[in-house]
N, C-alpha and C positions, 0 to 999 in steps of 0.2 A: 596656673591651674585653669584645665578649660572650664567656659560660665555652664554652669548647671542650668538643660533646659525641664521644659514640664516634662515631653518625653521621655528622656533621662531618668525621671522618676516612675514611671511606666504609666502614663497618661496620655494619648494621643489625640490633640483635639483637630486633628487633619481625620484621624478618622471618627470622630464623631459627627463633622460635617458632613463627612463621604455617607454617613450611615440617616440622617436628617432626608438627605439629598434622596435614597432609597425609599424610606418612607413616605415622603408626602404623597407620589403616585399613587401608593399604592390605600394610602387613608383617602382619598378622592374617590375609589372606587366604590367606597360605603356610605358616601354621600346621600345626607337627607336633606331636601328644601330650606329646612330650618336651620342649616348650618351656614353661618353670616362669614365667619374667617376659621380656620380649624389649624393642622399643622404648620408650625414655622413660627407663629409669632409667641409672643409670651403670655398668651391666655386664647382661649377658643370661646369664640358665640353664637351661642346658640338660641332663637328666638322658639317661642311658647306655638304648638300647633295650632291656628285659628280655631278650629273646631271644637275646642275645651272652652268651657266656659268658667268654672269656677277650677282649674287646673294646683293638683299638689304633686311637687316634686319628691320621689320615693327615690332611696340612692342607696348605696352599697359599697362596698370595699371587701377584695379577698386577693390571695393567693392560690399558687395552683400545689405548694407545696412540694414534699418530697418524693412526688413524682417524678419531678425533675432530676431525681438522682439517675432513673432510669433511660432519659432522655439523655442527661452525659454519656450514660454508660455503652448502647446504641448508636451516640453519634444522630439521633436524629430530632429536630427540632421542629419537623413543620405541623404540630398537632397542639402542642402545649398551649399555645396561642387560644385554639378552640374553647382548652379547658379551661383557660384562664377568664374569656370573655362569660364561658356559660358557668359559671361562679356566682359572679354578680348578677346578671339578666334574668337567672331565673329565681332570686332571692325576691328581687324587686317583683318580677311576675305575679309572685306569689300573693301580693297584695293588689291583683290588679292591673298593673302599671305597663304599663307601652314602655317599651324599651327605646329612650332618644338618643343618646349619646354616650362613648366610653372615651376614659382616657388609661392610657398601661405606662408603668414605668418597671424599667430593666435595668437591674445593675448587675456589672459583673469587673471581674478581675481584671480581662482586655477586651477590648471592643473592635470584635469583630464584623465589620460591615458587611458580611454576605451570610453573618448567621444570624445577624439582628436581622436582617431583613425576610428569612427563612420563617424566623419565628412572628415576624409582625401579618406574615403572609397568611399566617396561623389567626392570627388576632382579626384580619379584617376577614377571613372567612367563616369567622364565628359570628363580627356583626353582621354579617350579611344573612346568616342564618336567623340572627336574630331580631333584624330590621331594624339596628341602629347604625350610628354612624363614630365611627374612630374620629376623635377631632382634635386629637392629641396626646402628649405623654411627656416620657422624660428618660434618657439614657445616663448612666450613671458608668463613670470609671471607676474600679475602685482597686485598685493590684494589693491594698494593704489590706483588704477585707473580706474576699471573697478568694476560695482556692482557684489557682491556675484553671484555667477552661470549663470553669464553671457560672452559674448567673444565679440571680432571681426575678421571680416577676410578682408584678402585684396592680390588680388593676381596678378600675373605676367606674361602676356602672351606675347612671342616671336615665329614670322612667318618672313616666306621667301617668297621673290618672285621675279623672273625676272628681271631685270629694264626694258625693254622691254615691259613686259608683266603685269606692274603697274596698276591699275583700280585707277582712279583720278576724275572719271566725266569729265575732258577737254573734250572726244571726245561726250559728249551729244549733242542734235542737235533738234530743233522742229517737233514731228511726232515721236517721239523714244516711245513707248512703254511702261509702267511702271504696272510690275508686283508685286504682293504682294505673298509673304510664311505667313501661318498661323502661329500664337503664340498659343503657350500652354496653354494662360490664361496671367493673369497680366503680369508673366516673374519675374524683382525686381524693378519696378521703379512706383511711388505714395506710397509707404506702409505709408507713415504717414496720408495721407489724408485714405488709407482703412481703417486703425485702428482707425483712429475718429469716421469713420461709423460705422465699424465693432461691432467694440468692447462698442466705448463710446453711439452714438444715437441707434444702432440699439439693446444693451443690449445683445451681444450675448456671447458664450464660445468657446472655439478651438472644441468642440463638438456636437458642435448644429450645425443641418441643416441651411446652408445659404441658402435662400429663393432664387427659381428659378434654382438652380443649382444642386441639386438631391443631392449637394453632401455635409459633413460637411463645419464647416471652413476650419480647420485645411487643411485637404486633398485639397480644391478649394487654398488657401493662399501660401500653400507649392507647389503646383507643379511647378516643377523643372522650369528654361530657355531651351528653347528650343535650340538645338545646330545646325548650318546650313554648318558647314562646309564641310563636305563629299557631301552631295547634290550640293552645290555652286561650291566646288573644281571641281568634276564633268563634270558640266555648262560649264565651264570656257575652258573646253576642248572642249569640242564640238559648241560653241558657241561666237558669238562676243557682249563682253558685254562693254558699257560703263559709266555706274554707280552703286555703290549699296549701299545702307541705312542699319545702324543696329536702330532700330525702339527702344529706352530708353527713358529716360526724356526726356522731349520735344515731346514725340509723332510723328506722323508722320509731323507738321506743323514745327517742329524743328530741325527734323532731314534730313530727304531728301533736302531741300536746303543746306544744307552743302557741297555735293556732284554735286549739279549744278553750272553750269555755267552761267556768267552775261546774259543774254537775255533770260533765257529759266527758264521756268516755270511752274511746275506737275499741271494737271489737274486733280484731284481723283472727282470719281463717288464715291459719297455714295451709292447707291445703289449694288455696286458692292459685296458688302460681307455683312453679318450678324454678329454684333461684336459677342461672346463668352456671354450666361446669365451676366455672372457674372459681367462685368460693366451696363449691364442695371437693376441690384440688387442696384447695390453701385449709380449710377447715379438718381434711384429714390429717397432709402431713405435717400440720404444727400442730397436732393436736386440741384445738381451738374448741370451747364449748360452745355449744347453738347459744345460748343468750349473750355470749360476748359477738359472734357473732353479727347479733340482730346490734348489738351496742354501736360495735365498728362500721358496720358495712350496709350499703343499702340493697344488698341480698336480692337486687334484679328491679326495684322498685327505687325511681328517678324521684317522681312526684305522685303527690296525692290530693285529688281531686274530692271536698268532702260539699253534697248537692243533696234535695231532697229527692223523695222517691219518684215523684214525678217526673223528673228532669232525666232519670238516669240512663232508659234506655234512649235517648236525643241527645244525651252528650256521650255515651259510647258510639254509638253512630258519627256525630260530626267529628269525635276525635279519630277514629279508626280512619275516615274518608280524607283523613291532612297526614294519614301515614303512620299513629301512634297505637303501639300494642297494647290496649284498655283492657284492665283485670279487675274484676267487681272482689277485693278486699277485707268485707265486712261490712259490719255498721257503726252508729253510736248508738251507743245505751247512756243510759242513767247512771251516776256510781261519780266515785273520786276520779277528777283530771286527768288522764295516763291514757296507756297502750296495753292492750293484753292478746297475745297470741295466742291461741285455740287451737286444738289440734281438729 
């Protein structure tokens, strides 16, 4: 009998070298000062920015999700990366936190070294958007777990910030201000309810024009997470801010209470923004009510910026001036914890 190799079982660690050997260039190019050893060895180090003096480390874990169904389905991989880093960086943001270093791990069925490195390509141009540094990961074979030419990812985000200088929501107050940053589009959160639409009622292809949006699927489904950190970072200097929302599942009715404190209460104006075509695409033809809606999806609205009235027209200025589409939202009032939408 011949001897049974790993290969043979459909693991190839010739090309997970081959695929390591791709990566390190390319994690080098998101190099921050603070990174002492990063890919290749069996842990990465990273040393504390001098300039923090009492420094807490704010960290994060996500996925990009079933997004990714749509990126097999396209054939195209070099975005997912994006979404995958602006996941985590903008969670931690949200409290503050300077974005220092990510780590991603990818598993999939076979390991393809020219599409791992398609999608890391993804990964460091999202640190780079977000001024951290890739300083490692972990590629995963798995032919028994994963269907043929598919993967997953799930990555690693660690920020710094002040103790001091923590954003927690405590200091909200009613009268405070609530601004919104524009989304890109979906971002990664509903893709199972779009691809019901998409794909199943509405009969469509990653090629075919999604109705309303000028643009394919593929292109409207894939566009990247938007990344907020340098804009916010920013802010943060110039500005006294006391809550801020990352806009994911749950929507905005799920997520900005998180960030409030017991008595106080966001008042959003719908009329305040015009969501993005492409939930009023999906919202018709799956028949979808405005509050699931608002439940699922972040309906054009990334992040939310919650500051006193003072501040507001100086941080719509310095965030408009870094490139971001600033939408004044509403306020807080007084009343039970929550989100209520106003016509």
């Amino acid at each position: 009998m011949k001897p049974l190799s790993y290969r043979a079982t459909g693991v190839d660690i010739d090309a997970g070298e081959d695929a390591v050997r791709r990566i390190a260039p390319l994690a080098r190019a998101s190099a921050r000062p603070e990174v002492l050893a990063g890919v290749g060895g069996f842990a990465a180090f990273v040393s504390v920015p001098s300039r923090y003096h009492e420094p807490v480390m704010v960290s994060s874990t996500d996925g990009v999700g079933s997004k990714l169904k749509v990126a097999f389905l396209a054939n195209r991989h070099d975005t997912v990366g994006i979404d995958l880093v602006a996941m985590g960086v903008n969670d931690v943001l949200v409290h503050g936190a300077e974005p220092l270093y990510f780590l991603d791990y990818i598993g999939t069925a076979r390991l393809d070294p020219a599409r791992v490195e398609t999608i890391v390509k993804g990964i460091v141009a999202g640190c780079r958007l977000a001024g951290c540094a890739l300083v490692g990961g972990e590629t995963a074979e798995l032919p028994d777990l994963y269907a043929p030419g598919e993967y997953d990812l799930a990555g690693f985000a660690v920020g710094i910030v002040e103790r001091s200088r923590i954003v927690d929501g405590s200091r909200v107050r009613p009268g405070d201000v609530v601004l919104g940053l524009a989304s890109s589009g979906l971002h990664s959160n509903g893709y199972t309810l779009v691809r019901r639409i998409v794909f199943d009622m509405m009969k469509l292809g990653v090629d075919a024009l999604l109705p309303g949006t000028g643009r394919t699927v593929a292109d409207e489904l894939l566009t990247p997470t938007r990344i907020y950190a340098k804009p916010v970072l920013a802010l943060l200097e110039r500005a006294e801010v006391h809550a801020m929302a990352h806009v994911t599942g749950g929507g905005l009715p799920g997520n900005l209470p998180r960030v409030l404190p017991d008595g106080c209460r966001a008042r959003i104006s719908r009329t305040a923004w015009t969501p993005p075509p492409v939930f009023a695409t999906l919202q018709r033809a799956g028949q979808v009510a405005e509050a699931e809606m608002f439940r699922v999806f972040n309906m054009g609205i990334g992040y939310v910026i919650v500051l006193p009235p003072k501040d507001a027209d100086l941080a719509t200025g310095v965030l408009r001036d870094a490139g971001e589409s600033v939408l004044r939202l509403g306020e807080v009032v007084a009343g039970e914890r929550g989100v209520e939408v106003v016509a």
